[in-house]
C-alpha positions in Angstrom: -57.2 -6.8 -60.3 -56.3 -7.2 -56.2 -54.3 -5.0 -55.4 -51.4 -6.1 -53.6 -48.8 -3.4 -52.8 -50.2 0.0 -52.4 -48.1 3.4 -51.8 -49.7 6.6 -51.8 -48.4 9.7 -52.1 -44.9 9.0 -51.1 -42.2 11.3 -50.5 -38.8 11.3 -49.1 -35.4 13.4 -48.6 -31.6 12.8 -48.3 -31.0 15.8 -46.1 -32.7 18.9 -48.1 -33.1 17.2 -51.2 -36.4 15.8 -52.8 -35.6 12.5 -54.0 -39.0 11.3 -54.1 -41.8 13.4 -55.1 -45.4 12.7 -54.3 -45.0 9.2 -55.6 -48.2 6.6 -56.0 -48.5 3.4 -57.2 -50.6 0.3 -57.0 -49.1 -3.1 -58.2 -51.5 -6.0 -58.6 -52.0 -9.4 -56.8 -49.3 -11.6 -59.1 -48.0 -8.8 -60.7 -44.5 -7.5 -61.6 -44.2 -3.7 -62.0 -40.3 -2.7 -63.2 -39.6 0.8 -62.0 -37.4 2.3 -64.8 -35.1 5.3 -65.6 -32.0 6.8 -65.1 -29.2 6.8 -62.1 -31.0 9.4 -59.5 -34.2 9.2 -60.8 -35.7 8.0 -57.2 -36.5 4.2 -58.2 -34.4 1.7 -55.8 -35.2 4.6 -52.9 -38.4 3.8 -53.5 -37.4 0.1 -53.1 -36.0 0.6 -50.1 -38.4 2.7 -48.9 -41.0 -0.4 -49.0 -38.4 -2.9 -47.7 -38.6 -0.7 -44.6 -34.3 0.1 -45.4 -35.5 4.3 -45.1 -38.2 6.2 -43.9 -40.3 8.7 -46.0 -41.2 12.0 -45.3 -44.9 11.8 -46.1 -46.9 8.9 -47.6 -48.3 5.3 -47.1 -47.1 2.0 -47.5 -50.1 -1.0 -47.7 -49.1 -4.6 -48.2 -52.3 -6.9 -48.6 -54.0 -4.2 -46.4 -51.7 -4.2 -44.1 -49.8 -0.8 -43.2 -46.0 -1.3 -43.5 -44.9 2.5 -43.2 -43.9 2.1 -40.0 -42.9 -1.4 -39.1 -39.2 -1.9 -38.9 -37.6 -4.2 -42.0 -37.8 -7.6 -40.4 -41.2 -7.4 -39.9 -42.7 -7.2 -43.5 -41.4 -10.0 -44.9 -40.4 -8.9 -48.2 -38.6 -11.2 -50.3 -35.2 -9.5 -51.8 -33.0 -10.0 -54.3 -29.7 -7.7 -55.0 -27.2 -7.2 -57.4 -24.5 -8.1 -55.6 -26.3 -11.4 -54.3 -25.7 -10.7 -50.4 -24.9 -14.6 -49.8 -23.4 -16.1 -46.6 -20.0 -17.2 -47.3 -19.1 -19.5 -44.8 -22.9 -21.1 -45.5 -23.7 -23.8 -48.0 -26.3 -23.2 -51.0 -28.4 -25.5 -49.2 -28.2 -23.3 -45.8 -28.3 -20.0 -47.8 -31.7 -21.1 -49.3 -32.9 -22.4 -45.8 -31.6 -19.7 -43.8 -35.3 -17.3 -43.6 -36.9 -20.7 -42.7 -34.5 -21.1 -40.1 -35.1 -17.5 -38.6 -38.7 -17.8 -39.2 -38.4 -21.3 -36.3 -39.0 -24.1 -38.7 -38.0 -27.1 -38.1 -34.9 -28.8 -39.5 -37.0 -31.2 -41.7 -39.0 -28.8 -42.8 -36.6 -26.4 -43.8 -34.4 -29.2 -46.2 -37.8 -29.8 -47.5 -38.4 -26.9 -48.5 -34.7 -25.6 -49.4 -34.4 -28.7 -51.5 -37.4 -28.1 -53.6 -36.7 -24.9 -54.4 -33.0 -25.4 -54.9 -34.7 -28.4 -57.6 -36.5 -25.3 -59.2 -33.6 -23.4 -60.0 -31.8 -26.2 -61.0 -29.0 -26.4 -58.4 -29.7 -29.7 -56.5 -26.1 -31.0 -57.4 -25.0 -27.5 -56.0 -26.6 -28.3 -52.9 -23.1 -28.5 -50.7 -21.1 -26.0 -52.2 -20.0 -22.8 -50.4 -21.2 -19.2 -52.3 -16.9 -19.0 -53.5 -17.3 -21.9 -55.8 -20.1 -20.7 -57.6 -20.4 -18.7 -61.0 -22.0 -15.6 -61.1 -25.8 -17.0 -62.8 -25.7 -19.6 -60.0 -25.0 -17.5 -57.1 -28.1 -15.2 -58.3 -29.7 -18.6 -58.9 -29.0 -19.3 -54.9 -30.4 -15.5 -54.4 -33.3 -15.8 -56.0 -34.3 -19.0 -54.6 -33.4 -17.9 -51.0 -35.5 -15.1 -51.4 -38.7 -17.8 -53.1 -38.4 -20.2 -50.4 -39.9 -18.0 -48.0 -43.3 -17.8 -50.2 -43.1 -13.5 -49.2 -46.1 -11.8 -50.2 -43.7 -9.1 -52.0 -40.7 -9.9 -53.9 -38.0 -7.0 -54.8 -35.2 -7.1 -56.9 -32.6 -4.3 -57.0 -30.9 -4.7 -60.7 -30.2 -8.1 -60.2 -28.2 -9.0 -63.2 -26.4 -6.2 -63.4 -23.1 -7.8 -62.4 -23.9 -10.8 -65.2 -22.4 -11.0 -69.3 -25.0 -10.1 -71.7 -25.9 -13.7 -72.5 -26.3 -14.6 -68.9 -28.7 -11.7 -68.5 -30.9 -12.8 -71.2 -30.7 -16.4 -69.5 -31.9 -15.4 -66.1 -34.4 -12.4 -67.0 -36.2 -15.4 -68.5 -36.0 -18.0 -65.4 -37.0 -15.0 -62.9 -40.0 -14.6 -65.3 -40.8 -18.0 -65.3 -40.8 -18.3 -61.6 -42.1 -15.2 -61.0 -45.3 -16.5 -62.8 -45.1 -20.1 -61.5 -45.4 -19.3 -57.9 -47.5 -15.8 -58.1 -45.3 -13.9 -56.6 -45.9 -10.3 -56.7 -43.2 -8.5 -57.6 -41.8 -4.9 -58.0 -38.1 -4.9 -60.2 -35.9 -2.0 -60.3 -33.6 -1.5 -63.4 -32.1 1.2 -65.1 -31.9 -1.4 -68.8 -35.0 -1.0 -70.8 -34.7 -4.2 -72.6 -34.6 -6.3 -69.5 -38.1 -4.3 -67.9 -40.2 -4.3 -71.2 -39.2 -8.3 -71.4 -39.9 -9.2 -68.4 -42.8 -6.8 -66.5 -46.8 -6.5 -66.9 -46.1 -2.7 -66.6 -43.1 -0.9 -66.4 -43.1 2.9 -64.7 -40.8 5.0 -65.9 -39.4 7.6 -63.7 -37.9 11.1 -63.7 -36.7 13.3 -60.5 -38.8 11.3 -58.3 -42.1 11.1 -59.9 -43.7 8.7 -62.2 -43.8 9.9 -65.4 -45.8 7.0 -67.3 -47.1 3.5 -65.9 -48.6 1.3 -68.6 -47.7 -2.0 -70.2 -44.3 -2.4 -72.4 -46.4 -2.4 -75.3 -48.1 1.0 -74.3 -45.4 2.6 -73.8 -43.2 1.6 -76.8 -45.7 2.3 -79.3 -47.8 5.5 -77.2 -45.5 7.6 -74.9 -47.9 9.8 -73.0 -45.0 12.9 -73.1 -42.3 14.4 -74.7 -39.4 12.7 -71.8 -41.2 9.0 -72.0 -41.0 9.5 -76.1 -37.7 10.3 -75.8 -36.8 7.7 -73.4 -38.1 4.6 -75.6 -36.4 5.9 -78.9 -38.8 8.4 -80.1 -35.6 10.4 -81.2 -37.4 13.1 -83.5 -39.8 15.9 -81.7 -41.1 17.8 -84.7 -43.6 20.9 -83.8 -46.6 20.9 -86.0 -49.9 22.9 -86.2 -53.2 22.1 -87.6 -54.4 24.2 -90.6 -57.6 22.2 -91.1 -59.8 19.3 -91.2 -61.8 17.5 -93.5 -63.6 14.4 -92.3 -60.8 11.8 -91.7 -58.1 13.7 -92.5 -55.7 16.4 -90.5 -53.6 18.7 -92.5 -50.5 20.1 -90.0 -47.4 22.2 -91.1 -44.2 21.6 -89.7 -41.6 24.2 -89.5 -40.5 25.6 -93.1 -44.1 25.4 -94.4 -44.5 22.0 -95.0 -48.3 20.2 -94.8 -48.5 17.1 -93.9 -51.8 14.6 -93.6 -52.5 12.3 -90.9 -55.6 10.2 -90.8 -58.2 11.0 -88.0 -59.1 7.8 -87.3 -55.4 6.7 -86.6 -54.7 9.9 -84.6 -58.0 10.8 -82.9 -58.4 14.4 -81.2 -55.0 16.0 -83.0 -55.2 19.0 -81.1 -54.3 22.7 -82.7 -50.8 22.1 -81.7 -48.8 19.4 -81.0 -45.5 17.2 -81.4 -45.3 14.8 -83.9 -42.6 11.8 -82.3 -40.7 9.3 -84.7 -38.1 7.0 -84.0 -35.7 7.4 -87.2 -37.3 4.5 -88.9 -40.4 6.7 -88.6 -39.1 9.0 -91.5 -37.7 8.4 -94.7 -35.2 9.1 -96.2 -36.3 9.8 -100.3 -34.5 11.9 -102.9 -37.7 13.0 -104.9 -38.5 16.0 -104.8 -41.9 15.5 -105.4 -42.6 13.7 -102.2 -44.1 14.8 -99.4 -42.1 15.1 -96.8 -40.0 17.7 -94.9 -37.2 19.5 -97.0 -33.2 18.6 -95.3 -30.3 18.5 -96.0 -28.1 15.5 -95.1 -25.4 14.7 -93.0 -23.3 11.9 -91.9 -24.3 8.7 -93.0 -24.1 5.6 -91.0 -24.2 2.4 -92.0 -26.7 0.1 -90.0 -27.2 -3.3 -92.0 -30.7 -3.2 -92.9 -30.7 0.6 -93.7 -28.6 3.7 -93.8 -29.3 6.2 -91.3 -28.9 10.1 -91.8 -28.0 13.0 -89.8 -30.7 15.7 -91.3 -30.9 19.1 -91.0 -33.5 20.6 -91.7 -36.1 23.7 -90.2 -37.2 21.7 -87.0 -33.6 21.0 -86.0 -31.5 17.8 -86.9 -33.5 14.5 -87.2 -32.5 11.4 -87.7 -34.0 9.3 -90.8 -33.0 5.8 -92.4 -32.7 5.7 -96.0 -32.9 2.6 -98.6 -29.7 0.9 -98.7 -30.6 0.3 -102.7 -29.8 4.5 -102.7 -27.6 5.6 -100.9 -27.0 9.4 -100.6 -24.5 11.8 -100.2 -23.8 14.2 -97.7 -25.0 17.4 -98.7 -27.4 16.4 -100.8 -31.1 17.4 -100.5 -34.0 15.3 -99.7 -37.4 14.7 -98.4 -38.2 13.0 -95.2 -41.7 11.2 -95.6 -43.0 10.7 -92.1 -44.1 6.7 -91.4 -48.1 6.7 -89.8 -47.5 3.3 -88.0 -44.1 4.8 -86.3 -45.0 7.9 -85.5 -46.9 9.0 -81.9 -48.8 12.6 -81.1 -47.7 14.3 -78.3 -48.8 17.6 -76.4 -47.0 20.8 -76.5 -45.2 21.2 -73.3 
């Protein structure tokens, strides 16, 4: 894949403090890469950072092969799109969507022809005259994100663009950025802190933590394969169970989990188990049996929540409280004792940290 954006070992302050740390990352020729995580955790400065808005302390910034790290904002004509929508007031949807061409000296023509097509894309042709005031908020990100289109940039950036939109409307638009994301090429880099919206809509999402990235790879990767302890924790993997290998034979691993408990994992679904290690499970990734014959890890349960397909259990047990769902067709007590069978297909290996 060409790459298109490049940054290389980027770092930068707010007075004394790190706020970026080291950070690299390639994004591909028609690709969009969401940068993901937590209020702090360095993603939009790294946003601004490449729209030229700050200035790092170390590190590069290529566009196409061209070095941006020191030209001032206006000149790399990045395409941007904010969540507050930044639209002229006093300007019609049609001159809101025209105005880069305008600063960029096209001609009048030109620019209505253009405008008009994309304001045609995004479905807000009969919008054409209105002023920003008499909009709602899905059309005046609709006006955003064709403003920022119209200009065909070789970048386009969105700063958590619906997060001033209701829940449906969200839904609505993450789809029609998608769509014309992919329709014109444009690549694209999306900051969000909503892991929802960047596993539906990116071709890799990098999650972030104190400034660095902590795991780039594609929703699907990193949903199903956390490469740590924080990313498993951060896409649901709400159960971190220390285990350690007692032995092998041919495909199978026998581990023991705190209390004594062996458990077997197949070799071929877990290659390279090393001597110690973290077993991660979301809480459908254990269940919930009272058999005492089953092989599972001894607890003792908690509260019970409801959840409509299953019941879900606060369980204590010798690795600390976990969280397990249980049949609905038996429900248990609190109190009671039980086993809690680990689920291959939902579970993930980690490394010890």
């Amino acid at each position: 894949m060409t790459q298109a954006l490049e940054i290389r070992n980027l770092t930068a302050h707010y007075g004394t403090t790190k706020v970026l740390d080291d950070l690299s990352l390639s994004v591909g020729a028609g690709e969009l890469v969401s940068l993901l995580g937590a209020s702090g955790c360095g993603k939009t400065t790294t946003l601004r950072l490449v729209a030229g808005f700050l200035t790092p302390t170390n590190g590069t910034i290529t566009l196409g092969g061209r070095d941006l790290t020191k030209l001032p904002a206006h000149k790399r004509d990045i395409g941007l799109v904010f969540q507050n929508y930044a639209l002229f007031p006093h300007l019609s949807v049609m001159d809101n969507v025209a105005f880069g061409l305008k600063q960029r000296g096209l001609p009048a023509a030109d620019r209505a022809a253009r405008a008009g097509k994309m304001l045609e894309r995004v479905g807000l042709s009969a919008l054409a005259d209105r002023l920003p005031g008499a909009l709602s908020g899905g059309q005046k990100q609709r006006v955003a994100l064709a403003r920022a289109l119209v200009i065909e940039p070789p970048l386009l950036m969105f700063d958590e663009p619906l997060s001033n939109l209701d829940a449906k409307l969200r839904i609505d638009m993450r789809v029609e950025i998608r769509q014309l994301q992919r329709a014109n090429g444009t690549t694209s880099v999306y900051v969000t802190h909503d892991q929802e919206e960047a596993f539906s809509i990116s071709d890799r999402v990098a999650i972030m933590h104190q400034g660095r990235i902590m795991q780039l790879d594609t929703p699907e990767t990193l949903y199903q394969k956390p490469a740590n302890a924080f990313v498993a924790r951060f896409v649901g993997f709400e159960n971190l169970i220390p285990m350690e290998v007692v032995r092998r034979n041919g495909d199978s691993v026998t581990a023991r989990a705190p209390g004594g408990v062996e458990l077997d994992f197949s070799a071929k679904r877990f290659p390279a188990i090393p001597e110690k290690f973290v077993l991660g499970t979301r809480p459908d990734g254990l269940t919930v049996t009272a058999d005492p014959g089953a092989k599972g890890i001894p607890a003792t349960l908690g509260l019970r929540t409801y959840l409509g397909r299953a019941y879900q259990y606060q369980c204590e047990t010798e690795a600390g409280t976990l969280v397990a769902n249980g049949s609905l067709a038996a429900p248990l007590a609190a109190g009671e004792k039980a086993r809690l069978e680990p689920v291959p297909e939902q579970c993930c290996v980690l490394a010890v940290e």
